[in-house]
C-alpha positions in Angstrom: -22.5 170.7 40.8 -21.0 167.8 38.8 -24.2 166.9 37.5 -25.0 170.3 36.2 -21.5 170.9 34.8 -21.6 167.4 33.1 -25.2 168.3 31.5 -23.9 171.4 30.5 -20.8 170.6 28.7 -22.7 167.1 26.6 -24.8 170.0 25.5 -21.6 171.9 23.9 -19.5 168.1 22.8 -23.2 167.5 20.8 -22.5 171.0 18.9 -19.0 170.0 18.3 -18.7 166.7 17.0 -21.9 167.7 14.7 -19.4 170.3 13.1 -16.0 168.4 13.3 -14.5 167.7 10.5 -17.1 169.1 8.3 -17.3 171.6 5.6 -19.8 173.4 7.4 -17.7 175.4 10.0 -18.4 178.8 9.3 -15.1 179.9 10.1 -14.4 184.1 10.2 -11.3 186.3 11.9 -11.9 188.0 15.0 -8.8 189.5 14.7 -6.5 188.2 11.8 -6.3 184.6 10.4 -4.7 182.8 13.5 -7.6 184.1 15.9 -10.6 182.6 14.3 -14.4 181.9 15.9 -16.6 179.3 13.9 -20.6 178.1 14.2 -19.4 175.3 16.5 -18.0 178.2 19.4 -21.1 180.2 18.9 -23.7 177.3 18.9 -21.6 175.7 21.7 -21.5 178.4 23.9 -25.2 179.8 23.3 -26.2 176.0 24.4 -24.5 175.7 27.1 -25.6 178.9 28.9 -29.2 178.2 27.9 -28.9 174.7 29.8 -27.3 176.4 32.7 -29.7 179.0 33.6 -32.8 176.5 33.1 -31.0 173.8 35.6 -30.0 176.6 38.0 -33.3 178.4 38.0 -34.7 174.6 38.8 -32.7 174.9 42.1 -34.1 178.1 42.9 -30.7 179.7 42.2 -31.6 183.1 39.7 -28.6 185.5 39.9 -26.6 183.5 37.1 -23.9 185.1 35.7 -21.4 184.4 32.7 -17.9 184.9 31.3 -17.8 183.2 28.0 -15.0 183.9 25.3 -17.5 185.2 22.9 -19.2 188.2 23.6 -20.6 186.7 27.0 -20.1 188.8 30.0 -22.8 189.5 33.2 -22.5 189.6 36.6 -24.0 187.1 39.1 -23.6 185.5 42.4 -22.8 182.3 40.9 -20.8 182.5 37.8 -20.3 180.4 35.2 -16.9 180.6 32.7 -17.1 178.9 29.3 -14.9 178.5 26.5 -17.2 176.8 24.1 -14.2 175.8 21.8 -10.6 175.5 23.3 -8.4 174.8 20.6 -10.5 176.2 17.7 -7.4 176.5 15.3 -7.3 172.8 15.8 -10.9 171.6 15.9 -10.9 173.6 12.5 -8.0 172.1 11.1 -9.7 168.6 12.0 -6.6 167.9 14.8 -8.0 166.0 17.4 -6.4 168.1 20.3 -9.7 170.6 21.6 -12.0 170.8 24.6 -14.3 172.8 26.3 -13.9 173.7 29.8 -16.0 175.3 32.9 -15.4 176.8 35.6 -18.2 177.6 38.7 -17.3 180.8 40.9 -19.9 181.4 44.1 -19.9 184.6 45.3 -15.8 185.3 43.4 -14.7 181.6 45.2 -13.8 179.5 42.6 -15.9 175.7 43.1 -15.8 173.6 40.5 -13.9 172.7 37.4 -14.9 170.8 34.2 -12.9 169.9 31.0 -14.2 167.3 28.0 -12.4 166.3 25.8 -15.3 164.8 23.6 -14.1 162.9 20.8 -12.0 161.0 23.5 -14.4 160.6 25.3 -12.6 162.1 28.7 -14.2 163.7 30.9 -11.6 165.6 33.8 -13.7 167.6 36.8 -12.8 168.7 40.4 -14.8 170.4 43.4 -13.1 172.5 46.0 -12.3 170.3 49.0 -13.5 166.7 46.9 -10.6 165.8 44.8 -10.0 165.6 41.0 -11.1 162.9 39.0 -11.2 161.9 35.1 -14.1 160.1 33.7 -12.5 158.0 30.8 -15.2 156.1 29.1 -17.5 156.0 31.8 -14.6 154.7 34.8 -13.7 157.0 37.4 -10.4 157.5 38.3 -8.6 160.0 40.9 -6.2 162.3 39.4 -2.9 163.1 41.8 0.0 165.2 40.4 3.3 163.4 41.1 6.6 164.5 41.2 8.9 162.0 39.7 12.0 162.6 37.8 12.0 165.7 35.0 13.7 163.2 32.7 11.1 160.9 32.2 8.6 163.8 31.7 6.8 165.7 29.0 6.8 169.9 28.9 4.0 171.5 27.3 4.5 175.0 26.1 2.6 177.8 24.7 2.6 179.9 21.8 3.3 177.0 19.4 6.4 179.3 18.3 8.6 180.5 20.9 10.6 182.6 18.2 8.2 184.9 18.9 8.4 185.8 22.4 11.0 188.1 23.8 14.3 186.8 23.3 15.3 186.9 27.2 12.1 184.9 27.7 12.5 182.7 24.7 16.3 181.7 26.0 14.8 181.2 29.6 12.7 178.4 28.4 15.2 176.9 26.4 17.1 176.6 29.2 14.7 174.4 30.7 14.3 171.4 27.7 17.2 169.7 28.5 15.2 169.0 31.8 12.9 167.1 30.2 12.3 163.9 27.8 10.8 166.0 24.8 9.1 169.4 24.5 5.0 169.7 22.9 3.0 172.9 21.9 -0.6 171.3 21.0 -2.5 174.2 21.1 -5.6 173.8 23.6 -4.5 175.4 27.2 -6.7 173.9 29.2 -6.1 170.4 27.6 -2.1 170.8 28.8 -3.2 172.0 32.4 -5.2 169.3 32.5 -2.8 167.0 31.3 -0.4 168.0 34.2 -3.4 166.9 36.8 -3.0 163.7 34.9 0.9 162.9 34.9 1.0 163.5 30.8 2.7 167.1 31.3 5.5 167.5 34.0 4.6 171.2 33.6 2.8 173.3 31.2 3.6 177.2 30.3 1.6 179.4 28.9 3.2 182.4 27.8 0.5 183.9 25.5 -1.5 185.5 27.9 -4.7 183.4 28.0 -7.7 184.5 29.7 -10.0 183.5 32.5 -11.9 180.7 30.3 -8.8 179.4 29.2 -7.7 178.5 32.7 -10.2 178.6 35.2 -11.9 175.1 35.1 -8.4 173.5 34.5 -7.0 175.8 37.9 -9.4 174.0 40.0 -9.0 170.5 38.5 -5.2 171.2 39.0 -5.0 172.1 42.7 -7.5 169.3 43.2 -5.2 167.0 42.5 -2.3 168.1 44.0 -0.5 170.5 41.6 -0.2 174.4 41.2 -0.2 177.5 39.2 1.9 180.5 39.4 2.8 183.4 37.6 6.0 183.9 36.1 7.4 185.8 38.8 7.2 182.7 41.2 4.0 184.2 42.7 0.6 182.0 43.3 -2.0 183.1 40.2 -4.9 184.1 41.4 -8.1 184.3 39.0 -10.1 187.8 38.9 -13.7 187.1 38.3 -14.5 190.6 37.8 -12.5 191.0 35.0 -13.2 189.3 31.6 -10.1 191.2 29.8 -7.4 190.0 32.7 -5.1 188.0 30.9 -2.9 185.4 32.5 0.3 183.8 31.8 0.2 180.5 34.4 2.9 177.6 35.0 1.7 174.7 35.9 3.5 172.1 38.2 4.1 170.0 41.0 5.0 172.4 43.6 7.9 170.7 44.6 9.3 171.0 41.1 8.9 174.9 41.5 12.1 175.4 42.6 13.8 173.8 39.9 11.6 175.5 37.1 12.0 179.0 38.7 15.6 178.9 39.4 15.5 179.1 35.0 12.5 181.2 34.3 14.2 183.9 37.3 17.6 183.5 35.7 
């Protein structure tokens, strides 16, 4: 799956860096002027399905299905989840902090995990049962989640503005900064799971109710390498594949830090 997954997501990085930091972008509202879509998603994503279906129908493999973030829904045995564009408010701000991740479901298990971060060249993936591993200029190297000391770690947290979440939940995560060295909101979700698989994050929240492409590759990628995601009730998130409009709100850690985090957030 690896091979398909990486075939799939140059497709997309090709559309992406062709747009990036260009005046060509295309950019309109989907809902107001902090929720945008530009050419880049819609190219990205239209590519990468196209490649998909004509590598899986080469394995014999025809009941394809798709949950992409723009207007792509269909049921199939195995399923595919793209976000073409995570971190389109930065990609179209020319920030260097965007991705595109995808996730492989057979028959509602999820398999397989990719996240590339093109301009850096970094390539992150997992398979159920294999490990987690980040390509990083064309060297392989294992991802494992460690727990070290809160103090000499990094918390990502999202919305970028915590003012704006409900002021018990806003004081709750307050609470927690003084656990940590400093505090970051960057803006791609699946970047900052990611970068908890990779020792960057100690733990990332994500309190603005992403959806199934913003997590699901990153979930997998994640639990590969030793960490976990819960929802903020403490329990173990679980991903709904038949649902496109779930939303999520996941915390990501080491799950021997949960204890620690939880005893704040269930305050």
């Amino acid at each position: 799956m690896f091979e398909l997954l990486n075939t799939a997501v140059n497709h997309g990085n090709e559309i992406l860096l062709k747009y990036y930091r260009t005046q060509s972008l295309d950019i309109s509202n989907k809902t107001d002027h902090q929720n945008i879509v530009t050419r880049a998603d819609n190219e990205s994503q239209a590519a990468i399905q196209e490649i998909i279906i004509d590598l899986m129908q080469k394995q014999g493999k025809t009941d394809v299905g798709f949950i992409g973030e723009e207007n792509l829904y269909h049921k199939g045995q195995h399923m595919f989840v793209i976000d073409p564009l995570d971190g389109t408010s930065n990609f179209a701000s020319g920030i260097d902090y965007f991705c595109i991740p995808i996730a492989y479901f057979r028959d509602g298990e999820l398999i397989a995990g990719i996240v590339s971060r093109p301009t850096m060249h970094d390539l992150y993936y997992a398979e159920k049962g294999k490990g987690a591993f980040i390509l990083r200029r064309g060297t392989k190297i294992p991802l494992k989640v460690t727990e070290g000391n809160l103090k000499n770690k990094v918390l990502s947290i999202y919305p970028e503005d915590i003012a704006l979440l409900p002021q018990a939940q806003r004081a709750r995560i307050e609470k927690m900064f003084p656990l940590y060295r400093s505090v970051r909101s960057l803006g791609a979700a699946a970047l900052d799971i990611a970068g908890v698989a990779e020792n960057i994050y100690g733990a990332s929240l994500l309190t603005e109710s992403p959806h199934i492409w913003d997590i699901a590759a990153s979930k997998v990628i994640l639990e590969e390498a030793g960490g976990a995601m819960y929802n903020w009730d403490g329990s173990n998130l679980q991903i709904d594949i038949g649902s496109k409009h779930t939303k999520y709100a996941p915390i990501s850690c080491h799950p021997a830090q949960k204890e620690e985090l939880f005893s704040y957030i269930l305050d």
